[in-house]
C-alpha positions as CSV (number, residue, x, y, z in Angstrom):
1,X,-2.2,143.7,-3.7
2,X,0.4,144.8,-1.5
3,X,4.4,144.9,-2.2
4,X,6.6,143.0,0.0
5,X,9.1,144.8,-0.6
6,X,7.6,148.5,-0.1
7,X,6.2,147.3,2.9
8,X,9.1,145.6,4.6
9,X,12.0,147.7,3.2
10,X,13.4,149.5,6.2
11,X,12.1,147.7,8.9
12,X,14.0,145.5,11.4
13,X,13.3,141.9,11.6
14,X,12.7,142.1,15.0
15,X,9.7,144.8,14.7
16,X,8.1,142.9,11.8
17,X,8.0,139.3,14.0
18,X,6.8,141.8,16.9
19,X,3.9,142.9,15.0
20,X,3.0,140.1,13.3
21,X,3.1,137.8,16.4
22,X,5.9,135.4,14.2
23,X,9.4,133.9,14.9
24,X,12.4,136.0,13.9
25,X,13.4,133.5,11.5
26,X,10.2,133.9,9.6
27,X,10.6,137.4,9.3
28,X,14.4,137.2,8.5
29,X,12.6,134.4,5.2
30,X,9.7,137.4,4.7
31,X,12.4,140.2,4.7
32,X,14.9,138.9,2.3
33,X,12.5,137.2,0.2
34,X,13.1,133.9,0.6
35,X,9.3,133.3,1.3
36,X,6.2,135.6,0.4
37,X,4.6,137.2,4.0
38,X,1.0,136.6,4.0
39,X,-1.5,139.4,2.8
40,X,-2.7,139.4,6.2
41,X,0.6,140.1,7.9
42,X,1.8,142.9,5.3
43,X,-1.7,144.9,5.9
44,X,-0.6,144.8,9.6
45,X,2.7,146.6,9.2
46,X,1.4,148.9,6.2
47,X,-1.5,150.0,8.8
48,X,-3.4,150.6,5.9
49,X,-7.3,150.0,7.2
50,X,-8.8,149.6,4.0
51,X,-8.1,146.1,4.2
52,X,-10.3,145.6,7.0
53,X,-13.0,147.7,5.2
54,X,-13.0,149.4,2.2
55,X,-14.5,152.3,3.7
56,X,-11.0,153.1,5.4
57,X,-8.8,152.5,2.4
58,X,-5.7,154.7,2.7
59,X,-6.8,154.9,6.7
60,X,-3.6,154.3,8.7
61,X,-2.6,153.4,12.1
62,X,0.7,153.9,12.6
63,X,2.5,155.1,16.0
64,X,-0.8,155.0,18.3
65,X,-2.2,157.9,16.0
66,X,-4.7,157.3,13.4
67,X,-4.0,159.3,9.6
68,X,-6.2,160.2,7.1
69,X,-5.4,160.5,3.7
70,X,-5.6,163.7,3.7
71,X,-2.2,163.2,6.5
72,X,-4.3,165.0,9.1
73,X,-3.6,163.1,12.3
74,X,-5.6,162.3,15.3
75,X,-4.5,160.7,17.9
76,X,-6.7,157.9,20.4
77,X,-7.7,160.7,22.5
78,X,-8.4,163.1,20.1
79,X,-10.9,160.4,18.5
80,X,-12.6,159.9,22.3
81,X,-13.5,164.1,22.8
82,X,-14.8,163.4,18.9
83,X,-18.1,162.6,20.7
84,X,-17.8,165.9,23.5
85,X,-16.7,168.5,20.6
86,X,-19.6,167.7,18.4
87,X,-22.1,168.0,21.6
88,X,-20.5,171.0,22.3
89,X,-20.8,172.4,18.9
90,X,-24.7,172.0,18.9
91,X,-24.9,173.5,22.2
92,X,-23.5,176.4,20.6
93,X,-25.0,176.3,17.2
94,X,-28.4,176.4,19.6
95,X,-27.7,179.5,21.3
96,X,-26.7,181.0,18.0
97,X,-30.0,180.5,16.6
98,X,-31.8,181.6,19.9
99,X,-29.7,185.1,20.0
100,X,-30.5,185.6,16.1
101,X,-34.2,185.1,16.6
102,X,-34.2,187.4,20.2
103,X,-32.1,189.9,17.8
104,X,-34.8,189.7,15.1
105,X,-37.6,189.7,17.2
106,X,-36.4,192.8,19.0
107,X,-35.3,194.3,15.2
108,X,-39.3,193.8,14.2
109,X,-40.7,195.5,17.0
110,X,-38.8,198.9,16.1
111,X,-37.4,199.4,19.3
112,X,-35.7,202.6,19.3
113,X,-31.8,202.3,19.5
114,X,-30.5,204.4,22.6
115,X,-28.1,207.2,21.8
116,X,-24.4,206.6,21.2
117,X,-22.1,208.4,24.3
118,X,-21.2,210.5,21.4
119,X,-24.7,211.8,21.2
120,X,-25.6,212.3,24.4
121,X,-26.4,215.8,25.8
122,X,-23.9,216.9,28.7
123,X,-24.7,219.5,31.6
124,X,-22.5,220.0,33.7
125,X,-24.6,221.5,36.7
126,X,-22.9,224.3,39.1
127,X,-22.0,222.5,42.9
């Protein structure tokens, strides 16, 4: 269950009505504790997800970014390139494996590494 108090300690009346679509006297009652806010309207200004699904628990939204509970933070576009970066990461993860097989395949046939510069034979020839 969540605490009033932790919740709405801090916060001015006029956000709290904001965000919970209520009258400023209502959340002038909620903030002094003259009346109890609904459960509904303290999950909306904790953020916490998890009481939409307890798959999110300790999820927040708070400040148009989205926190995990490790505290890493992502913000809405961040979320939208989620999609790009992994299709990006499998293109490369492909040509990994396709430059590890050329590199074994050339490896098997005992091709003969060419000479390194500082093995090469010099002549200088006369102009």
């Amino acid at each position: 269950m969540l605490d009033p108090k932790e919740i709405l300690y801090g916060r001015p009346i006029k956000e709290i009505a904001a965000l919970c679509g209520v009258d400023l006297t209502t959340a002038r009652r909620w903030k002094r504790g003259a009346i109890c806010p609904p459960q509904s309207a303290l999950a909306i200004l904790s953020g916490d997800l998890g009481f939409f699904d307890p798959a999110w628990r300790n999820w927040k939204l708070a400040n148009g970014c989205l926190y995990s509970p490790e505290g890493w933070e992502m913000r809405m576009s961040d979320v939208l390139a989620a999609r790009l970066h992994e299709a990006q990461l499998a293109a490369w993860r492909l040509e990994v494996r396709k430059l590890k097989a050329e590199l074994a395949e050339a490896q098997s046939t005992h091709l003969e590494e060419q000479p390194t510069p500082d093995q090469w034979e010099v002549q200088i020839l006369a102009g």
